[in-house]
BAMAR-186631 format. One record per residue (C-alpha): residue in one letter; z, y, x. Coordinates in steps of 0.02 Angstrom, whole numbers, padded with zeros to 5 digits, always signed. Layout:
N
AZYX...
This chain:
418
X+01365-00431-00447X+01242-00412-00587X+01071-00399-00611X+01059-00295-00793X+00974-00150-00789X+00999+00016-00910X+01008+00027-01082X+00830+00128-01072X+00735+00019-00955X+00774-00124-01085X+00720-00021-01224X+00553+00030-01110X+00541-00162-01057X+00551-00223-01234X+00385-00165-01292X+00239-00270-01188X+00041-00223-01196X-00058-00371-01135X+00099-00482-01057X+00154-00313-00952X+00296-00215-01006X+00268-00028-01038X+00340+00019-00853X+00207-00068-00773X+00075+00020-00867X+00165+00195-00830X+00176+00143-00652X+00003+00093-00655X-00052+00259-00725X+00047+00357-00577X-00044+00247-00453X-00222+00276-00531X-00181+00487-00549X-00109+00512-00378X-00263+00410-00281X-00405+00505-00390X-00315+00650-00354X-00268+00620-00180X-00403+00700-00097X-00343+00806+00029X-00300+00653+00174X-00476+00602+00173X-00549+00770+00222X-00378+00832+00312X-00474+00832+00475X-00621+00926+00414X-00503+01056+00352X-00432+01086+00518X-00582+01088+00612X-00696+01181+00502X-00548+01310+00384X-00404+01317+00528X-00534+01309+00672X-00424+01192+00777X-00496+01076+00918X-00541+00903+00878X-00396+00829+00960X-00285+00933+00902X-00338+00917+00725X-00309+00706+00762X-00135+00726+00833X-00095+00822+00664X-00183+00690+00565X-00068+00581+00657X+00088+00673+00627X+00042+00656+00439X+00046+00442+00498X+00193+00445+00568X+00289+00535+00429X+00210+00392+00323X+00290+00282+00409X+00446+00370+00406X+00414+00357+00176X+00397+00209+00186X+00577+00145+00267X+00672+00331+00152X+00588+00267-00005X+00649+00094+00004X+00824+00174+00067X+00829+00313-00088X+00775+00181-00224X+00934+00080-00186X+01027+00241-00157X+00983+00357-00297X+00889+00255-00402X+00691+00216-00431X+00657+00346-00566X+00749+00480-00462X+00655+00434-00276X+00481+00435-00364X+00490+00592-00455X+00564+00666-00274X+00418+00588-00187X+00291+00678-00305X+00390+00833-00329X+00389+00855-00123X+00219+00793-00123X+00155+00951-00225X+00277+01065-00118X+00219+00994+00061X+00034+01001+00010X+00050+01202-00055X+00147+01217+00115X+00004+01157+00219X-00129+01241+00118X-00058+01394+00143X+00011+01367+00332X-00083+01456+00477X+00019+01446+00649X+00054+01288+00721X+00223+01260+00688X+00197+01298+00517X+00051+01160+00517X+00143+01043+00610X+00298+01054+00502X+00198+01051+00322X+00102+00906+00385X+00262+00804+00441X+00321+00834+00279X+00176+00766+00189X+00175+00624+00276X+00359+00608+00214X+00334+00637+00030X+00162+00570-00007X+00194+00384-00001X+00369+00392-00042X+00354+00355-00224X+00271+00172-00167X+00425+00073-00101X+00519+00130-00253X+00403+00080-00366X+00371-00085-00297X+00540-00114-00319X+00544-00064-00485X+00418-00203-00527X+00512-00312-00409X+00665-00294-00532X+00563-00378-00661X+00577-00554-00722X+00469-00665-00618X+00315-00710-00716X+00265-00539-00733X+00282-00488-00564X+00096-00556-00512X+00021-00484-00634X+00111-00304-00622X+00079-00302-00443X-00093-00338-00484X-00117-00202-00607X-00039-00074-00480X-00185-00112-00330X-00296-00089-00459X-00263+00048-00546X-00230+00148-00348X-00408+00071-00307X-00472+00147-00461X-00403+00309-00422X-00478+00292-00260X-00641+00269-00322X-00638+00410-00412X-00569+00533-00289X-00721+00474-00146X-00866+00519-00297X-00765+00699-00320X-00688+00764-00178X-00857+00752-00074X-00946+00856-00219X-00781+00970-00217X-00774+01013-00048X-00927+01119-00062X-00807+01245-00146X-00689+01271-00028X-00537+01161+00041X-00421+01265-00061X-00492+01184-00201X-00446+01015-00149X-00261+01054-00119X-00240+01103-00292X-00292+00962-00357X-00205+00867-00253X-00059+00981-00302X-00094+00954-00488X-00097+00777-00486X+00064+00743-00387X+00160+00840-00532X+00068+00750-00660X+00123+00569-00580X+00304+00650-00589X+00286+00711-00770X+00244+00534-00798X+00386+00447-00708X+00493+00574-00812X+00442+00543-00952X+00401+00362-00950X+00484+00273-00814X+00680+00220-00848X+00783+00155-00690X+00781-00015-00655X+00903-00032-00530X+01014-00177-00546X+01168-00113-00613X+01330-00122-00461X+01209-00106-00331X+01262+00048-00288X+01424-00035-00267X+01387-00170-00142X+01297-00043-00024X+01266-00175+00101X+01204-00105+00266X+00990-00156+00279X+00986-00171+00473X+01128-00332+00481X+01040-00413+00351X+00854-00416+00413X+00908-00449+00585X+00988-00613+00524X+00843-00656+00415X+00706-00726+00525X+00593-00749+00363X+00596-00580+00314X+00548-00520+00507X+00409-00662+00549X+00350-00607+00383X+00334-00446+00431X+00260-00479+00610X+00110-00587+00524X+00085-00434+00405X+00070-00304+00535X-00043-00418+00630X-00154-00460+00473X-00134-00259+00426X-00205-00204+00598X-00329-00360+00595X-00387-00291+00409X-00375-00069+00461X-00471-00073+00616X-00633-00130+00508X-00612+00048+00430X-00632+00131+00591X-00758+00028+00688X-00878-00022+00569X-00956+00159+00551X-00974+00153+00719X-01063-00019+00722X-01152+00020+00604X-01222+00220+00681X-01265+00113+00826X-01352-00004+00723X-01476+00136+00686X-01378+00169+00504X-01341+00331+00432X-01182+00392+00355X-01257+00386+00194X-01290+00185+00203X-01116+00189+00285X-01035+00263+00115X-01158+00131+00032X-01090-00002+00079X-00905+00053+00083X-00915+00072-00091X-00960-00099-00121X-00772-00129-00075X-00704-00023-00207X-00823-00111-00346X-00777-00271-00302X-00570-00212-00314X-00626-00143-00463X-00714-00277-00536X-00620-00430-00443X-00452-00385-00449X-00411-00434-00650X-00488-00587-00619X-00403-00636-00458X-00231-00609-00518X-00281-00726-00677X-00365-00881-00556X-00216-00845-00410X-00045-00808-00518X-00019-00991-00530X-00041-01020-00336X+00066-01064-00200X+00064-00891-00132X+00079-00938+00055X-00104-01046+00014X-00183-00890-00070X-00111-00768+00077X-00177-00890+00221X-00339-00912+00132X-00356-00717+00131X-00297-00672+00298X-00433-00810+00373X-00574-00710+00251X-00535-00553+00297X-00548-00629+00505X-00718-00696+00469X-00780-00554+00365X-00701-00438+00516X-00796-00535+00647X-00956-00568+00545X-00965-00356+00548X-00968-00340+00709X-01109-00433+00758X-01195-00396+00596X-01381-00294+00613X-01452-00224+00464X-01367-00160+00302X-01371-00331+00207X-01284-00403+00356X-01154-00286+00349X-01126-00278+00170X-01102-00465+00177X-00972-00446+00289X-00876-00298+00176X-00871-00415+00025X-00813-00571+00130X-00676-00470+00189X-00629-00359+00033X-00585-00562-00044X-00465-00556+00076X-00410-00408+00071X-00402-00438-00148X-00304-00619-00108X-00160-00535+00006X-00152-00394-00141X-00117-00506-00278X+00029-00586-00185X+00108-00493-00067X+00225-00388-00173X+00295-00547-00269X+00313-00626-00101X+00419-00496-00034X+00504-00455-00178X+00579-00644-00182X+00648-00620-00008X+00736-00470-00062X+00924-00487-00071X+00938-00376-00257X+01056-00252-00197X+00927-00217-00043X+00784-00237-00152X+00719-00060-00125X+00735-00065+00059X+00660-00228+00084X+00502-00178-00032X+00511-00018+00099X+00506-00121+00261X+00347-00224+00188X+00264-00079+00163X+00282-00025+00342X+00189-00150+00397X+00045-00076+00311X+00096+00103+00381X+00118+00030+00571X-00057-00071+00558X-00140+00091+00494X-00071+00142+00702X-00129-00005+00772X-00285-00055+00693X-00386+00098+00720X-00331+00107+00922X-00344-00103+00959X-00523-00096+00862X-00619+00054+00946X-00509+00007+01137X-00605-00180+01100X-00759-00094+01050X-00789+00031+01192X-00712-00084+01321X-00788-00273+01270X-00919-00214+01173X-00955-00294+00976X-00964-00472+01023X-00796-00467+01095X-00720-00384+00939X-00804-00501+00835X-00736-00657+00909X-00563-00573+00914X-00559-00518+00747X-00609-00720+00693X-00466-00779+00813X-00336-00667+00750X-00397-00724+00567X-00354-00920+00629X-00225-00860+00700X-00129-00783+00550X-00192-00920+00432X-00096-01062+00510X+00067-00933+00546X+00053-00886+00381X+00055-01082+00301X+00176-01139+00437X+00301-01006+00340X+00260-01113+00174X+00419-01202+00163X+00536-01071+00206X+00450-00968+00098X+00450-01125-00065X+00642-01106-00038X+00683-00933-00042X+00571-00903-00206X+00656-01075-00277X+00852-01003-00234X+00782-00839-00302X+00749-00908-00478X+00915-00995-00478X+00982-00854-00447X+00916-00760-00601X+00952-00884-00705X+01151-00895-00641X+01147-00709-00694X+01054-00726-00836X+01178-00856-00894X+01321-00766-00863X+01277-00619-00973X+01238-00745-01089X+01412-00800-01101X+01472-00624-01077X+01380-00561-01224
C-alpha cells in the first residue's frame, strides 16, 4: 500500500504560507469560525431552564446526552475519515451540525429535545478526528506546527465566542442558535471549497478492522489510559474552581476574570510554544505538562484570594499549552496509515471520556474531602502521569523512528515508480 494522496491535495499542499501548507491554514480557519461561533453549548443549560422551563436536573441529563453523543463523534469521525474520506466526514459533521442545532432550537416535547440534542452531540465534534487526520497525513515536520496552529486558532474562536455570546444572550436564545447555525455552514463552505482529501490512496482497500489492531497494540491503549487520566486530572479544574473560588468569597465576575487569563495566555503562548517545543522529545514536553497542570490543579484548590488563584490558572494552562503542541503528532505516529482516521478518533475520546470523569471525580473529592484533599490529589495524579508518561519514552522513540522509515520506503518507491 501507498501513501500518495490526490492529485488536488498536492496541488493545495504545494503552495505553503509561513512553512504550513494551505490545508492547514483552511483547517485552521474552520477551527477558529466554528468555536467563535459555537455558542450555543456554553449557555445550553440556561436555555433549558430559563426558554424550555425544564428542571435543573433534567436540563443536566440533556446536557449530558449532548456528552455522550460527543463521545459517540469522536470514535464515527475517525471511522468516516478512513471510510468516506476527510473532506467528505467534515463537511457532514458541519452540515448535521447546522441541521441538529435548528432541530433543537425549534424542539419543544421531550423526545423531540432529547433526540435533537443526541444528535448534536453526534455532529458537532465530528469534523475534529477527521481533520486531525488530515494533518496527520502530512509529512512529518509540519505536523507540530499544524497541530499547533489548529489549538490556536479553536482557542481563538473561543475567545471570541465567551466576549459575544454573553452580550448576545440578552436578545433571546434564538439568536444564539443562528449563529451557531451560520457558522457551522460557513466551516463547511470552507472545507468545500478549500480542503482536498488527503486520504492515503488504497486505504479504502485494506479496510483493516480498528478493534484487532488496538487491542494488540499496548502503546496505543496505555497511551490512551494516561490521556484520559491527565484529561480528567486537567477538566475537573473547570468545574471546581468556580466553586472554590464562590466559597472563597469571589464573585462570578472575578471567576470569568481569571478564566480568561487562560485563553490570553493560549492566545499569546501557543505560537511560541510550538517554536521552543517542535524540536523536543515529545514524551519530555508531555510529562513536563501533565506534572504542571497537577501542581497548578492542586495549587487552586488551596489557593485564597484572586492572585492566588490566577497563579494557579496560568501554571496549569502551561500544561495544558505543552500537551497541545504534542499530542496530535504523538498519536498520529502511532497510527497504522490505513487506520489513521480512527486512531486520531480514539485519541480524541480520551478528551470526550475525561470531560465525564473530570467534572464528577472533582466536585465527589470536593464535597466529600473537602479542598485540601483535592489539592493533594490533583498534585499526586500530576506525579503520577509524569513518570507513566516518560516510562512510555522508548516505546514511544521507536514507533515515531519505524514511522519515518516508513515514509521514506514509500516515498522511495514512488520515486522509482515515477
Amino acid at each position: 500500500m501507498t501513501s500518495t494522496i490526490s492529485p488536488a491535495a498536492t496541488a493545495i499542499l504545494s503552495g505553503p504560507r509561513l512553512g504550513l501548507p494551505k490545508l492547514v491554514w483552511a483547517l485552521a480557519a474552520t477551527h477558529f469560525v466554528g468555536r467563535a461561533g459555537g455558542v450555543v453549548r456554553s449557555f445550553l443549560v440556561l436555555y433549558l431552564t430559563q426558554a424550555q422551563h425544564l428542571s435543573p436536573a433534567t436540563a443536566g441529563v440533556v446536557v449530558a446526552a449532548v456528552g455522550v453523543g460527543d463521545i459517540g463523534s469522536q470514535l464515527l469521525g475517525g471511522w468516516l475519515g478512513d471510510r468516506i474520506g476527510r473532506r467528505n466526514t467534515m463537511l457532514v459533521g458541519f452540515v448535521g451540525a447546522a441541521v441538529a442545532l435548528t432541530a433543537l432550537g425549534s424542539a419543544d416535547s421531550m423526545p423531540e429535545i432529547w433526540a435533537a440534542a443526541v444528535g448534536v452531540g453526534l455532529t458537532i465534534e465530528l469534523f475534529r478526528p477527521a481533520a486531525s487526520a488530515a494533518v496527520a497525513d502530512l509529512p512529518t515536520r509540519q505536523r507540530i506546527r499544524a497541530f499547533g496552529l489548529l489549538y490556536w486558532a479553536a482557542n481563538l474562536g473561543f475567545s471570541v465566542a465567551t466576549v459575544t455570546a454573553g452580550i448576545l444572550a440578552k436578545y433571546g436564545y434564538g439568536l444564539l442558535f443562528w449563529i451557531n447555525v451560520v457558522a457551522s455552514l460557513i466551516a463547511a463552505l470552507i472545507v468545500w471549497r478549500q480542503v482536498p482529501e488527503t486520504r492515503p490512496a488504497g486505504s479504502t482497500r485494506t479496510r483493516r478492522a480498528l478493534l484487532p489492531v488496538v487491542l494488540r497494540d499496548r502503546l496505543m491503549i496505555a497511551m490512551m489510559v494516561i490521556h484520559v487520566g491527565y484529561f480528567t486530572l486537567f477538566l475537573q479544574t473547570f468545574t471546581t474552581l468556580p466553586l472554590l473560588m464562590t466559597a472563597d468569597g469571589l464573585g462570578p465576575a472575578t471567576y470569568g476574570a481569571v478564566l480568561a487569563l487562560n485563553g490570553i495566555a493560549i492566545v499569546v503562548g501557543q505560537p511560541v510554544a510550538v517554536r521552543l517545543l517542535a524540536g523536543r522529545n515529545g514524551s519530555v514536553v508531555s510529562a513536563v505538562s501533565m506534572l504542571l497542570v497537577g501542581v497548578g490543579a492542586g495549587l487552586g484548590a488551596i489557593s485564597h484570594g484572586t492572585a492566588g488563584f490566577a497563579g494557579s490558572v496560568l501554571i496549569w494552562t502551561l500544561g495544558q499549552i505543552g500537551i497541545a503542541v504534542r499530542f496530535g503528532d504523538t498519536f498520529a505516529d502511532l497510527a497504522p496509515a490505513e487506520l489513521r482516521g480512527r486512531y486520531m478518533g480514539l485519541a480524541s475520546t480520551t478528551w470526550s471520556v475525561g470531560a465525564v470523569f473530570g467534572p464528577l471525580a472533582g466536585t465527589a473529592l470536593l464535597d466529600l474531602a473537602g479542598p485540601t484533599v483535592l489539592g493533594s490529589a490533583c498534585a499526586i495524579s500530576g506525579i503520577v502521569l509524569f513518570f507513566a508518561q516518560r516510562a512510555l519514552a522508548p516505546a514511544l522513540r521507536r514507533r515515531a523512528a519505524a514511522h519515518d522509515e516508513s515514509l521514506e520506503t514509500n516515498n522511495d518507491r514512488k520515486g522509482s515508480a515515477a
